[in-house]
C-alpha positions as CSV (number, residue, x, y, z in Angstrom):
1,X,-59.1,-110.2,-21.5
2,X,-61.1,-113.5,-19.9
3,X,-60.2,-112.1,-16.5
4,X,-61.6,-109.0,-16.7
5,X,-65.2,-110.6,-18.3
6,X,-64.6,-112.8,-15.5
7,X,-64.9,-109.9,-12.9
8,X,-67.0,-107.8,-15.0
9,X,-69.9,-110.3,-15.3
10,X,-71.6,-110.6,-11.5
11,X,-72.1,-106.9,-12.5
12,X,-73.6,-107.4,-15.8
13,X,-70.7,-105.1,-17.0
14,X,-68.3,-107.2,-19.3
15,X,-69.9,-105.5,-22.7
16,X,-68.1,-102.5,-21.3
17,X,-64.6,-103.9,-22.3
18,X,-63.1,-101.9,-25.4
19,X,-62.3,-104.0,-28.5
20,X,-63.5,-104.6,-32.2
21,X,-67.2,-104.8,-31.7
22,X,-66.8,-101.7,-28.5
23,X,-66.1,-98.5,-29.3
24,X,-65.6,-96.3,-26.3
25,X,-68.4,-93.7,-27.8
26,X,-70.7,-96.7,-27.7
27,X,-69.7,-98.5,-24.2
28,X,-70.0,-94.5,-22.8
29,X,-73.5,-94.5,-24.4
30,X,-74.9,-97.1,-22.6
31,X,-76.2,-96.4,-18.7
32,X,-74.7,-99.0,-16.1
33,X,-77.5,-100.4,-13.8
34,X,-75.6,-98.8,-10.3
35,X,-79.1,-101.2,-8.8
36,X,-78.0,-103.9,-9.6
37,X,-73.8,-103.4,-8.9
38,X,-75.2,-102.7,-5.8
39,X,-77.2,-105.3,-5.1
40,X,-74.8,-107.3,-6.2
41,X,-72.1,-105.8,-4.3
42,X,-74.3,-106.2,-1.0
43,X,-74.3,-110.2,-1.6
44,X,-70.5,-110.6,-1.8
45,X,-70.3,-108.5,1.0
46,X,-72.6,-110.8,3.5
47,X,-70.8,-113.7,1.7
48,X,-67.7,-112.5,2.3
49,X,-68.6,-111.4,6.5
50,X,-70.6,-114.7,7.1
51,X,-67.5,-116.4,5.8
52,X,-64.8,-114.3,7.6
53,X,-66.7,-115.2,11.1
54,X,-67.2,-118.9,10.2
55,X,-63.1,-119.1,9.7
56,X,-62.1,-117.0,12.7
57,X,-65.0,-117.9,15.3
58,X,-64.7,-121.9,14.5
Protein backbone atom coordinates (compact mmCIF):
# COMPACT_ATOMS: atom_id res chain seq x y z
CA UNK A 1 0.00 0.00 0.00
CA UNK A 2 2.93 2.73 0.88
CA UNK A 3 4.06 2.23 -2.71
CA UNK A 4 1.23 3.00 -4.42
CA UNK A 5 0.60 6.50 -2.11
CA UNK A 6 4.14 6.78 -2.98
CA UNK A 7 3.39 7.01 -6.78
CA UNK A 8 -0.03 8.33 -6.34
CA UNK A 9 0.98 11.46 -4.47
CA UNK A 10 2.97 13.87 -7.23
CA UNK A 11 -0.56 13.52 -8.71
CA UNK A 12 -2.51 14.46 -5.82
CA UNK A 13 -4.24 11.04 -6.34
CA UNK A 14 -3.41 8.71 -3.27
CA UNK A 15 -7.06 9.30 -1.67
CA UNK A 16 -8.16 7.30 -4.63
CA UNK A 17 -6.76 3.95 -3.11
CA UNK A 18 -9.70 1.65 -1.95
CA UNK A 19 -9.78 0.67 1.81
CA UNK A 20 -11.75 1.28 5.16
CA UNK A 21 -12.22 4.95 4.98
CA UNK A 22 -12.64 4.65 0.55
CA UNK A 23 -15.35 3.24 -0.87
CA UNK A 24 -15.18 2.86 -4.65
CA UNK A 25 -18.79 4.87 -4.98
CA UNK A 26 -16.99 7.64 -3.04
CA UNK A 27 -13.32 7.58 -4.78
CA UNK A 28 -15.65 7.38 -8.32
CA UNK A 29 -17.43 10.56 -6.99
CA UNK A 30 -14.76 12.63 -6.75
CA UNK A 31 -13.29 14.45 -10.18
CA UNK A 32 -9.38 13.93 -10.74
CA UNK A 33 -7.60 17.33 -11.57
CA UNK A 34 -6.37 15.77 -15.34
CA UNK A 35 -4.48 19.89 -14.98
CA UNK A 36 -2.63 19.24 -12.65
CA UNK A 37 -1.51 15.21 -13.63
CA UNK A 38 -0.57 16.94 -16.47
CA UNK A 39 1.30 19.45 -15.40
CA UNK A 40 2.85 17.31 -13.34
CA UNK A 41 3.42 14.72 -15.86
CA UNK A 42 5.14 17.52 -18.12
CA UNK A 43 7.92 18.20 -15.22
CA UNK A 44 9.03 14.59 -14.94
CA UNK A 45 9.13 14.42 -18.38
CA UNK A 46 11.75 17.59 -18.91
CA UNK A 47 13.38 16.02 -15.81
CA UNK A 48 13.62 12.89 -17.03
CA UNK A 49 14.98 14.32 -21.01
CA UNK A 50 17.39 16.95 -19.39
CA UNK A 51 18.73 14.03 -17.45
CA UNK A 52 18.85 11.35 -20.22
CA UNK A 53 21.07 13.99 -22.33
CA UNK A 54 23.29 14.95 -19.38
CA UNK A 55 24.17 10.98 -18.97
CA UNK A 56 24.61 10.17 -22.67
CA UNK A 57 26.10 13.53 -24.04
CA UNK A 58 28.79 13.90 -20.94
Amino acid sequence: MFKLKTMLRPYGLESRLVGKDNTIDFIFSKKIDYNNVNTVLEGQRENTSVYLKKILNP
